[in-house]
C-alpha positions as CSV (number, residue, x, y, z in Angstrom):
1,X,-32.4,-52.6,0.8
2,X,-35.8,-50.3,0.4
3,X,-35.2,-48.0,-2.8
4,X,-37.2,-45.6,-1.4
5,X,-35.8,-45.5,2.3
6,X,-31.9,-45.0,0.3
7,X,-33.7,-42.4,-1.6
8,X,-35.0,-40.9,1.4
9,X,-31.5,-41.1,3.0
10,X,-29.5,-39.6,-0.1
11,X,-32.0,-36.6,0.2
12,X,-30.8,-36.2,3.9
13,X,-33.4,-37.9,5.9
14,X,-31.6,-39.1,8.3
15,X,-34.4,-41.1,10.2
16,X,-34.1,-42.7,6.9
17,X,-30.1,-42.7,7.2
18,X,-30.6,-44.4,11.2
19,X,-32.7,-46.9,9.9
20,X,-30.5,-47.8,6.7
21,X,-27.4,-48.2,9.0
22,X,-29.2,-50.2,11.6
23,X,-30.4,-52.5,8.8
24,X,-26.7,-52.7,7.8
25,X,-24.3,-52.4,10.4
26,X,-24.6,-55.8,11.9
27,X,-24.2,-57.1,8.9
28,X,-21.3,-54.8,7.8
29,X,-19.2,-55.5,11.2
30,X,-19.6,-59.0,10.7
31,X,-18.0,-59.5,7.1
32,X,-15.5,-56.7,8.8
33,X,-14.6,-59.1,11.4
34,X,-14.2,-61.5,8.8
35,X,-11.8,-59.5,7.3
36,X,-9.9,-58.1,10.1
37,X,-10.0,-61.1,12.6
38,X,-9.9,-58.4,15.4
39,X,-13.6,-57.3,16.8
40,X,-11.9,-53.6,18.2
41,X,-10.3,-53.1,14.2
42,X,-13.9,-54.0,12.9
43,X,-15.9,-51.4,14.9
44,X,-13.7,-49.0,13.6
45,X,-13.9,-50.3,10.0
46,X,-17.6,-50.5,10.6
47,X,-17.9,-46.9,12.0
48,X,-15.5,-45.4,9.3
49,X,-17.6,-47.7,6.7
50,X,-20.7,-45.8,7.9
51,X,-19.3,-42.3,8.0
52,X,-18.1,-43.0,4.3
53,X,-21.9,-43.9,3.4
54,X,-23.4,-41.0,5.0
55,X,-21.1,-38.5,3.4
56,X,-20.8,-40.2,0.2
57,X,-24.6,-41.3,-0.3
58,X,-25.8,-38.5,-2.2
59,X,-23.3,-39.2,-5.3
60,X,-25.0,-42.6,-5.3
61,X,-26.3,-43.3,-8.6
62,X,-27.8,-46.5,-8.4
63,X,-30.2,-47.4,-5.3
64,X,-30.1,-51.0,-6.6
65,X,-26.2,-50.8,-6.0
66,X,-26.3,-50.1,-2.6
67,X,-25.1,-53.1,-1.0
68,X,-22.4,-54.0,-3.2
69,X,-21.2,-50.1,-3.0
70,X,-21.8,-50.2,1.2
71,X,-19.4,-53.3,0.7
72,X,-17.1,-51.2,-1.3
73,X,-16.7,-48.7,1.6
74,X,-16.6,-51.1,4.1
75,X,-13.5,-53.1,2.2
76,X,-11.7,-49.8,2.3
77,X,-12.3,-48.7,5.8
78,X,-10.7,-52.6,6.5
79,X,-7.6,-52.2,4.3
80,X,-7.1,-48.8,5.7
81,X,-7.7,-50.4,9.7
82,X,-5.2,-53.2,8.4
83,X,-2.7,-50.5,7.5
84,X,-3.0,-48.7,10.5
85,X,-2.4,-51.8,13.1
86,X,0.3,-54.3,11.9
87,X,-0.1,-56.4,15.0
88,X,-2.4,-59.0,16.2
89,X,-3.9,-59.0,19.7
90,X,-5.4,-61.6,21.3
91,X,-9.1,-60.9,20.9
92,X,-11.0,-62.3,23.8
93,X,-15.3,-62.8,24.2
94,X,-17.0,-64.6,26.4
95,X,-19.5,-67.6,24.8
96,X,-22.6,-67.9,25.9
97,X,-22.5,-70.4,28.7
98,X,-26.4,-72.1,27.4
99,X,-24.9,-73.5,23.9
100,X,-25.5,-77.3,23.4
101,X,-22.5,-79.2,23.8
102,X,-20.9,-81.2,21.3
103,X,-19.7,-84.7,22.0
104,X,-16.5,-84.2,20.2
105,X,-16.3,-80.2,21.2
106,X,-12.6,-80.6,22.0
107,X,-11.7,-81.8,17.6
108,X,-14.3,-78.4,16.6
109,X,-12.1,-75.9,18.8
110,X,-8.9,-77.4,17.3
111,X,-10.1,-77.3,14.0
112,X,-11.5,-73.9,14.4
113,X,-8.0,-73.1,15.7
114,X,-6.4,-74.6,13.0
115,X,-8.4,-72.0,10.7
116,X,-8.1,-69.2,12.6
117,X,-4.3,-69.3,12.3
118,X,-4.5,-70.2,8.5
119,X,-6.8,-67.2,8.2
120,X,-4.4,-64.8,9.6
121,X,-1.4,-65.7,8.4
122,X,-3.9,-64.4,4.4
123,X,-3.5,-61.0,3.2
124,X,-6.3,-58.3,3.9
125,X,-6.7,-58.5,0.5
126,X,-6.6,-62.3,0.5
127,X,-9.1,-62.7,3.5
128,X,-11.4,-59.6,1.6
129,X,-12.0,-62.5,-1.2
130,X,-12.7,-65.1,0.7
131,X,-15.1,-63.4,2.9
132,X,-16.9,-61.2,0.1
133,X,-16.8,-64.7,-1.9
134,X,-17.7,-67.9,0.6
135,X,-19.2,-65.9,3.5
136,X,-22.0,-63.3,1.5
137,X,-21.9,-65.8,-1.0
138,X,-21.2,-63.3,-4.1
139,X,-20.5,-64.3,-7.6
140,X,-16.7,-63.5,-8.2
141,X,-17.6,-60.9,-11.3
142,X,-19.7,-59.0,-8.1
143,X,-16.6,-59.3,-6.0
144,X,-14.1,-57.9,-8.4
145,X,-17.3,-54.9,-9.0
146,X,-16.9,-54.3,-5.3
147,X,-13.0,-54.5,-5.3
148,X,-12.8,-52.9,-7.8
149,X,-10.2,-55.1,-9.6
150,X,-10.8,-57.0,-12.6
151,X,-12.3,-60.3,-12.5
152,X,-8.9,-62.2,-12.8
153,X,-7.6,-60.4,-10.1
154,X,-10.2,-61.7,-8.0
155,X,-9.8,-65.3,-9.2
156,X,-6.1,-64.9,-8.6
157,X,-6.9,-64.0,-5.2
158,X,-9.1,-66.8,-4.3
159,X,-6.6,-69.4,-5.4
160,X,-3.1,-68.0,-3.6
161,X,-5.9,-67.9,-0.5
162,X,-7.0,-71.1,-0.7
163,X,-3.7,-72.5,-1.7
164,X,-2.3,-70.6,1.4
165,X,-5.1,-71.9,3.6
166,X,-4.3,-75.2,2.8
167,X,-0.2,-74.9,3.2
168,X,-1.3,-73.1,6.9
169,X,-3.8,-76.0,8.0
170,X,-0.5,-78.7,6.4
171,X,1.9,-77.5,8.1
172,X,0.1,-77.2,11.2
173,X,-0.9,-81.0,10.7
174,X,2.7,-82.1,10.6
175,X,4.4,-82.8,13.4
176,X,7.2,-80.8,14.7
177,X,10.8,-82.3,13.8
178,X,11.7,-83.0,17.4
179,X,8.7,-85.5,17.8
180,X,9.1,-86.8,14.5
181,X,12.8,-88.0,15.1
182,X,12.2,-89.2,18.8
């Protein structure tokens, strides 16, 4: 992000502000969707996430920090979106209709099934790992910064998620006990 458009912002600019959380808020609903696996829970995070930022930007000491701080907010406005609805809801969008088809499309959408389910079935603070880790691509040392957890926390993490992943997409690769005795 532009130094001088946060600093702008943290004065109370809020052109500056508008333009800051344009810049951001695509990219802070999707590693909120990430997280949440619900699009409705991660507006909200989103909107709560940007709230946080505006009222909280002025304390900023570091410019440089503002992504991994935005993050910061964002993670909490998810936890505290988690906490608030235990239950999952089907969450239906319609695809874009011109998207080149693959020949084996049908093996993709299982697949991407398969991973959906696995990714559920993780912790918020699980899935908040794994995104902040795999999908923005951040060093583990900047994840636990942005948790706020030490660094072995955060290893911790990764591995009971990725161990848990892998049990989810197993068991779903076995087949039931009714088939398998037939």
């Amino acid at each position: 992000m532009d130094a001088d458009l946060i600093g702008r912002a943290q004065h109370g600019d809020e052109e500056a502000f508008a333009s800051l959380a344009v810049a951001a808020g695509d990219r802070l609903h999707a590693v909120a969707h990430r997280i949440l696996r619900d699009t409705d829970l991660a507006e909200d995070a989103t909107q709560q996430a940007l709230l946080a930022i505006w009222r909280d930007l002025p304390q900023l000491r570091d410019p440089a920090r503002f992504d991994a701080w935005s993050y910061r907010l964002l993670v909490r406005a998810c936890y505290a979106e988690g906490r608030r609805t235990r239950q999952w809801a089907p969450n239906v969008r319609l695809l874009p209709a011109n998207e080149p088809r693959v020949a084996d499309g049908l093996s993709s959408v299982v697949d991407r099934d398969q991973l959906e389910r696995g990714f559920r079935r993780l912790s918020i603070d699980h899935r908040a790992v794994v995104v902040l880790h795999h999908y923005l691509d951040l060093p583990l040392d900047e994840v636990a910064d942005v948790l706020g957890v030490p660094a072995g926390t955060v290893r911790s993490r990764l591995h009971h998620a990725m161990r848990g992943l892998r049990a989810a997409l197993d068991a779903d690769a076995r087949p039931a006990r009714q088939e398998a005795s037939r």
